[in-house]
C-alpha positions in Angstrom: 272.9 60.2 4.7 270.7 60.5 1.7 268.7 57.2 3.3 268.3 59.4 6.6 267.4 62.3 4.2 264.8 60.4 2.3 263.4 59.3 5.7 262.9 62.9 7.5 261.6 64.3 4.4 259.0 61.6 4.2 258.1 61.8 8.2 257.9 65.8 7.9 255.3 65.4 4.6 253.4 63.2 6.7 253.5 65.2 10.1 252.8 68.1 7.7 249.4 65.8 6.0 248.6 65.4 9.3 248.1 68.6 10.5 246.4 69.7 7.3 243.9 67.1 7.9 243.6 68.1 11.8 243.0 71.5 10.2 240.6 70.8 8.2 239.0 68.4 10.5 238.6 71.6 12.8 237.6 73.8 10.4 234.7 71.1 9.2 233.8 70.5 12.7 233.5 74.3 13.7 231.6 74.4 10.5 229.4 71.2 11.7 229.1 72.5 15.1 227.7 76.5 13.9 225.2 74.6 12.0 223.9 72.6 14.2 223.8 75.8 16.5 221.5 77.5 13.4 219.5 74.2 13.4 218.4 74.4 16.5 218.1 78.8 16.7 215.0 77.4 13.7 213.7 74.9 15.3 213.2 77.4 18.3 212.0 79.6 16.8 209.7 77.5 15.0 208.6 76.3 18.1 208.0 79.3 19.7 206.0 80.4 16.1 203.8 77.5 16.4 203.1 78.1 20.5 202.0 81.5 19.4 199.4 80.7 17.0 198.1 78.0 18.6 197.5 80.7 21.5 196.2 82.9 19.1 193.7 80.3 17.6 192.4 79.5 21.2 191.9 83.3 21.9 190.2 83.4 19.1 188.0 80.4 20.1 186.9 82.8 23.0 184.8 85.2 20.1 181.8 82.3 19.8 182.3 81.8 23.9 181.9 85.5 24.3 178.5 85.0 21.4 177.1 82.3 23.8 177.2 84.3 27.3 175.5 87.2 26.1 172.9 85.0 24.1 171.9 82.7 27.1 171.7 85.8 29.2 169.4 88.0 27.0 166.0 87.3 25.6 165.4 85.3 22.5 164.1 88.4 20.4 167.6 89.6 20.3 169.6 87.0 20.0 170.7 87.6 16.0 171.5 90.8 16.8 173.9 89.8 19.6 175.7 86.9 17.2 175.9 89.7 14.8 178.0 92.2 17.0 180.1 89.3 17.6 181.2 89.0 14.3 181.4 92.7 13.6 183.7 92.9 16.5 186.4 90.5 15.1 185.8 91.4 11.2 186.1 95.1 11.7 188.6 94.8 14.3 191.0 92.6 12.9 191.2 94.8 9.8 191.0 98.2 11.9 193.9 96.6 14.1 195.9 95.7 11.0 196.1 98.6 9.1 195.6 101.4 12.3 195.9 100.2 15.3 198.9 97.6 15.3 201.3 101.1 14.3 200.0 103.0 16.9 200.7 100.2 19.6 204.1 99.0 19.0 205.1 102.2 17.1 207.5 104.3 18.3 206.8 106.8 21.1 206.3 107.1 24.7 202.9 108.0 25.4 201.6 107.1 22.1 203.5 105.3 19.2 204.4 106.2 15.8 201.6 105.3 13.4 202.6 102.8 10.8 199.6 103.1 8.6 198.9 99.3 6.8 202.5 98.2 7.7 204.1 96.0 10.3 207.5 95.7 9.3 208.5 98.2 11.9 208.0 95.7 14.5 210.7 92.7 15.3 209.4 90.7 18.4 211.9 88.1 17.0 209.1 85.7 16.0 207.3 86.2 12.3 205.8 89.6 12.2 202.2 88.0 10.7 202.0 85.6 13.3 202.8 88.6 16.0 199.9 90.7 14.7 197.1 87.5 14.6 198.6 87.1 18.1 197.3 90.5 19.1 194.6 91.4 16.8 192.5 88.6 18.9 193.5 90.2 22.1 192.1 93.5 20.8 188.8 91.8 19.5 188.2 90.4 22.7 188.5 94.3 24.2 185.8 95.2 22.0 183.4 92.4 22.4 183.1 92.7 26.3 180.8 95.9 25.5 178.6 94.2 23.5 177.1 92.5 26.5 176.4 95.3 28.7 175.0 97.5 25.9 172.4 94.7 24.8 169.0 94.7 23.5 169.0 98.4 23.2 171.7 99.5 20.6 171.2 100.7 17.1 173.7 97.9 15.2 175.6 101.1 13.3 176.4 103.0 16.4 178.2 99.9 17.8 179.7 99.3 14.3 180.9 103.2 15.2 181.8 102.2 18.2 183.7 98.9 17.4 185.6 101.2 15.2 187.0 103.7 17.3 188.1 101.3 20.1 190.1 99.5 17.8 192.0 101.9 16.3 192.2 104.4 19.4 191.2 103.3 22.6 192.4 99.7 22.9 196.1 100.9 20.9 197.1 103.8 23.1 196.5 102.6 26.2 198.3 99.2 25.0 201.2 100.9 24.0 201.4 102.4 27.9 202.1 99.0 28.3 202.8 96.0 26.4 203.9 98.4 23.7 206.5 99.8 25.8 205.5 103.0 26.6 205.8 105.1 30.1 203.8 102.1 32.2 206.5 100.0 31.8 208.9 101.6 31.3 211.9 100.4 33.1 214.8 102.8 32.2 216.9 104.8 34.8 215.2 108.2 35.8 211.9 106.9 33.7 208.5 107.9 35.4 207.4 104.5 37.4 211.0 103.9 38.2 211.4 107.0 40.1 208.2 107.3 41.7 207.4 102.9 42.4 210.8 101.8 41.6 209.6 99.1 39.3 207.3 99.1 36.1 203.4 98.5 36.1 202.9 94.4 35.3 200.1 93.2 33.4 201.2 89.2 31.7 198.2 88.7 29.9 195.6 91.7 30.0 193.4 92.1 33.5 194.1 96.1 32.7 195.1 96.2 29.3 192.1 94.1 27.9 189.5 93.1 30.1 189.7 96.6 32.7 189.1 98.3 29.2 186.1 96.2 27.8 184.7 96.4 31.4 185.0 100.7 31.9 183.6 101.2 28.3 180.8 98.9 29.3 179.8 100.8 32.2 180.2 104.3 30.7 178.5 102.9 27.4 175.7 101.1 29.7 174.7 104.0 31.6 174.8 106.8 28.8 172.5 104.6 27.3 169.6 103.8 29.7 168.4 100.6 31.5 166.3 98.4 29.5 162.4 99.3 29.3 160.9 97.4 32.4 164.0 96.8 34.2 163.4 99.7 36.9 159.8 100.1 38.0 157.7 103.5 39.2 159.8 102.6 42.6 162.9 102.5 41.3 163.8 99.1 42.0 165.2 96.4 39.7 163.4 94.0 38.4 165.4 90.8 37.3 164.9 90.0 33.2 165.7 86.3 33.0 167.9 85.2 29.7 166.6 82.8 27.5 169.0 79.8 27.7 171.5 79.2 30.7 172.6 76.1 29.2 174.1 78.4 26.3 175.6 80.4 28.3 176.9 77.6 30.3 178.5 76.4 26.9 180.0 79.6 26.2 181.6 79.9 29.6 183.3 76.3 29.4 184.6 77.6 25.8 186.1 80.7 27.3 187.6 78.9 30.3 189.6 76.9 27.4 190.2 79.6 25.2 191.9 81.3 28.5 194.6 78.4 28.2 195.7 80.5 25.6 195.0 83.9 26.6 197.4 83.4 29.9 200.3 80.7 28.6 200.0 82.1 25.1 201.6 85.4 26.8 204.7 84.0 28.1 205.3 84.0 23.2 207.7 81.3 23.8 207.9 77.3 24.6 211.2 76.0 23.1 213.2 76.5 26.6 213.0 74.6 29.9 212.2 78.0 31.2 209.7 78.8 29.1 208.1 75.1 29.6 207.8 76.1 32.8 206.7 79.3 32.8 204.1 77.8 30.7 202.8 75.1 33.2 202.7 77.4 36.0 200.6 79.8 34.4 198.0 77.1 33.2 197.8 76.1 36.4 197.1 79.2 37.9 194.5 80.2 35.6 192.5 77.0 36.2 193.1 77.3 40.1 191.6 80.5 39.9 188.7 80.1 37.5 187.7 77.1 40.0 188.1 79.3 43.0 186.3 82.1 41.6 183.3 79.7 40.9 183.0 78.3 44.2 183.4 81.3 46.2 180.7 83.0 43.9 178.7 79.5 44.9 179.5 80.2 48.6 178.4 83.6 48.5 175.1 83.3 46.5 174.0 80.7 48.7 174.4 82.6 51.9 173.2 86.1 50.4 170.2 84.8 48.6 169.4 81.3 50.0 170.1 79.4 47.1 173.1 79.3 44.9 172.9 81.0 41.5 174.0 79.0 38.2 174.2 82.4 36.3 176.6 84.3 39.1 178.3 81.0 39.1 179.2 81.5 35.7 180.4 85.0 35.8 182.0 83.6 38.8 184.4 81.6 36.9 184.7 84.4 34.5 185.7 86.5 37.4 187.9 84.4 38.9 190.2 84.1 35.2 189.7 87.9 34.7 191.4 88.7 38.0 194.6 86.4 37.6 195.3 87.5 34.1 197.5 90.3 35.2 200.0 88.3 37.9 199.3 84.4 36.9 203.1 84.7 35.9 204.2 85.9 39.1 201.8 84.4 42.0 202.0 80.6 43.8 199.2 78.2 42.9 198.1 79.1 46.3 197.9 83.4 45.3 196.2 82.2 42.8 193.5 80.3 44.5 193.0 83.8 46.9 192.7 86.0 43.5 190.3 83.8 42.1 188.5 83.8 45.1 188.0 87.3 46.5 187.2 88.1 42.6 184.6 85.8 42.8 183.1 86.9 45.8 183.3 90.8 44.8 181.8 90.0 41.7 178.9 89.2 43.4 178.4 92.4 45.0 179.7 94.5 42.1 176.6 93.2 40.4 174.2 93.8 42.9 176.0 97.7 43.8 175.9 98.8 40.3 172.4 97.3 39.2 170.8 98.5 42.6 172.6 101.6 43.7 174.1 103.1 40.3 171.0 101.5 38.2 172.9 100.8 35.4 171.5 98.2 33.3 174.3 95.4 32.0 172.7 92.6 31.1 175.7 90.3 31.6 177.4 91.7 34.4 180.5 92.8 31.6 181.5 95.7 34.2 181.6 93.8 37.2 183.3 90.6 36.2 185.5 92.6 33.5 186.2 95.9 34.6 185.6 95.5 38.4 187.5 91.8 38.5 189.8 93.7 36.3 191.1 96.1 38.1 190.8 93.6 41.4 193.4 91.3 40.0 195.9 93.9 38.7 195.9 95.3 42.3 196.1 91.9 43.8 199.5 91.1 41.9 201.1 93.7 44.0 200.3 91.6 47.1 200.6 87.8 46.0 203.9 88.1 43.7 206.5 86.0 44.8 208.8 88.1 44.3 208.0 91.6 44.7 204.9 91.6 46.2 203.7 93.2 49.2 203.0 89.9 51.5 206.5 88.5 50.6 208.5 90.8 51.5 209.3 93.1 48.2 207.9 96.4 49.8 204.7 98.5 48.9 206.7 99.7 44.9 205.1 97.0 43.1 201.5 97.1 44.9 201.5 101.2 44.3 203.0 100.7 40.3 199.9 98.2 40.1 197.2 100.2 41.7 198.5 103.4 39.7 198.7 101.6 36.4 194.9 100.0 36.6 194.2 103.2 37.9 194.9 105.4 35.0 194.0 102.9 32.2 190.4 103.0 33.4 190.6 106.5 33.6 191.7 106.7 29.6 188.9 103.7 28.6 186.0 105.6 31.1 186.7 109.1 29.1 186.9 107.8 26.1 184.1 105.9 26.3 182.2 109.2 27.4 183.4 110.7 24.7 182.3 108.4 22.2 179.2 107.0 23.2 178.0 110.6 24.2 179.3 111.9 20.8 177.4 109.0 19.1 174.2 109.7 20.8 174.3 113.7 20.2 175.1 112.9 16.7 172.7 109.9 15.5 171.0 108.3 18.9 172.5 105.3 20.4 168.8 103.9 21.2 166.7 102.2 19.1 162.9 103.1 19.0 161.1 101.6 22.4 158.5 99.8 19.9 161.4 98.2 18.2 162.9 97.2 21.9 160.0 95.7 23.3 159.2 93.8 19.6 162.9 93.1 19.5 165.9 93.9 17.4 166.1 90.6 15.0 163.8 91.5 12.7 163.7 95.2 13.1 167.7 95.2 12.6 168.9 92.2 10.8 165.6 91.2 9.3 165.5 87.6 10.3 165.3 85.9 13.6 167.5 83.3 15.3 164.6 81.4 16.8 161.5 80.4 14.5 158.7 78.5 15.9 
């Protein structure tokens, strides 16, 4: 008996050391596997950190490519003044954004957030809250710097300084919280506003409305409170073409901004760490370059048959147009949508130019109002047709093609007033215009002192 005794006591201590160890081997590899689970949480979100600021830093790129289009499409005479509103635009902005404007986007609110005066810890996007703000401080510098184009070689530098100011801090933030800062455009809650009237929420992936319709309406309003050029009208009223000084600069800056817009579109999708987020990401690339491509062939088309030769410099705004107008839907439409928005953008652009220089006789030296705010509002409204999923020619109904129209609608609407407001305010209060001597001699040296060009 006490054999038999000594021989279950040892078997149940070593059943009982074995489950012990299972235990504990369960414990450790529970332990192992929530770990490995945080592990890999970090590492995507690390990757989706680093996605973003590489985005960021190719947005950014787009400030010198912006520089270079309006240089090589205006006389040399002007040219430092044009570099300098450039840098003006991002300096000023990106503090402006920072300490004003950021708050008043993503704050709180349905028609206009919360301020959150020099502080973004309000904000969780679930990526770092510094790299979220870079990420859209360039996206509101590239808002302000499409004026700068259309408002050339006649500005006083401090009323665009003013200017700059108040678009950053007002303009560009309230109408981007409608949106991307979740206010009433896209808002998707039961009984909200779009919901009941489109039955979906206004879509804008990367900024068609939101950034480039903006720049493009506060062009034209500033453009044509300020006056045409001297000699660009004659006694008969008709235009008369002022040749830039360098289309192979402004060739440059084009190709720069056609790269920088391989992170103004992908960027948007703020995430590559997931397979659907990889592909979200491909797709979009390649329906921003299908579109940039068709938007410069269709603007080569078109100039050749309208004017017997085709243009390099519509060409160029051409491309422009044709990555302006898939911004809004180049997450939603087929490579082959996208080829049709690039295309008809291209081919409006060309007339857009010729109505508002001919029949407004507004003066815009680049063409920022057709290719931005024309194109821009063209490609918003084309997403309601081309989606995939919801739009018109597939079968999802008129909802989304009415949220789109609406939405691009009433954002121009908010930039055009505003821009009345202040560029009319400005001129009552200090003169927008420089002298006319100091026009025709040229604002370098009158301006800036210096020249960019010495012989």
């Amino acid at each position: 008996m006490d054999k038999k005794y000594t021989t279950y006591r040892i078997v149940k201590r070593g059943l009982a050391a074995l489950l012990i160890l299972f235990l504990f081997s369960a414990k450790s590899m529970a332990q192992d596997t929530a770990d490995i689970a945080t592990t890999l949480d970090d590492l995507s979100i690390g990757l989706n950190t680093v996605w973003m600021l590489l985005a960021a830093m190719l947005v950014f790129f787009m400030q010198p490519g912006f520089a270079l289009v309006e240089a090589g499409f205006t006389r040399t005479k002007n040219t430092a003044n044009i570099l300098m509103k450039n840098f003006c635009d991002f300096s000023f902005g990106s503090i402006l954004y920072w300490a004003v404007g950021f708050g008043i986007m993503f704050g709180a609110g349905d028609f206009i957030g919360m301020p959150n005066f020099f502080n973004i810890d309000f904000h969780d996007s679930g990526l770092p809250k510094a790299g979220f703000l870079i990420f859209q401080t360039v996206f509101c510098a590239t808002a302000a710097t499409i004026v700068s184009g259309a408002m050339a070689e006649r500005t006083k530098y401090s009323m665009y300084i003013c200017y700059s100011i108040l678009v950053c801090t007002i303009v560009y933030p309230v109408s981007g919280h409608w949106t991307w800062g979740g206010g009433w455009l896209m808002n998707g809650e039961e009984g909200s506003f779009m919901m009941n009237t489109f039955g979906t929420t206004f879509h804008d992936f990367a900024g068609s409305t939101i950034v480039h319709s903006v720049g493009g309406w506060l062009a034209l309003v500033g453009a044509a409170i300020l006056g045409p050029r001297i000699g660009k009208y004659g006694k008969d009223k008709k235009s008369k073409a002022i040749p830039g000084h360098n289309l192979t600069v402004a060739s440059l800056g084009v190709f720069i901004l056609w790269f920088g817009w391989f992170g103004f579109n992908p960027g948007s999708q703020l995430a590559a760490a997931s397979e659907v987020d990889r592909n979200a990401i491909s797709s979009v690339f390649l329906t921003t370059n299908l579109a940039a491509c068709a938007g410069g062939l269709m603007t080569i088309i078109t100039s050749w048959l309208k004017y017997g030769k085709p243009s390099l410099s519509l060409t160029l705004n051409g491309i422009l147009a044709g990555l302006v107008g898939i911004t809004a839907g180049c997450d939603l439409v087929s490579p082959g949508g996208a080829v049709l928005i690039g295309g008809i953008c291209g081919t409006a652009m060309v007339f857009a130019v010729e109505f508002i220089d001919k029949v407004l006789k507004i003066d815009d030296p680049v063409g920022a109002s057709s290719v931005h705010g024309v194109c821009g509002l063209l490609g918003t409204v084309l997403t309601g047709l081309f989606a995939t999923e919801d739009g018109l020619f597939y079968g999802g109904g008129a909802g989304l093609l009415g949220a789109q129209t609406f939405g691009t609608l009433v954002v121009g609407a908010w930039a055009a007033v505003m821009g009345f407001i202040i560029f009319k305010g400005l001129d009552m209060i200090h003169g927008l215009r420089v002298p006319a001597r100091i026009e025709e001699e040229g604002l370098d040296i009158y301006e800036h002192g210096e020249s960019a060009y010495y012989s």
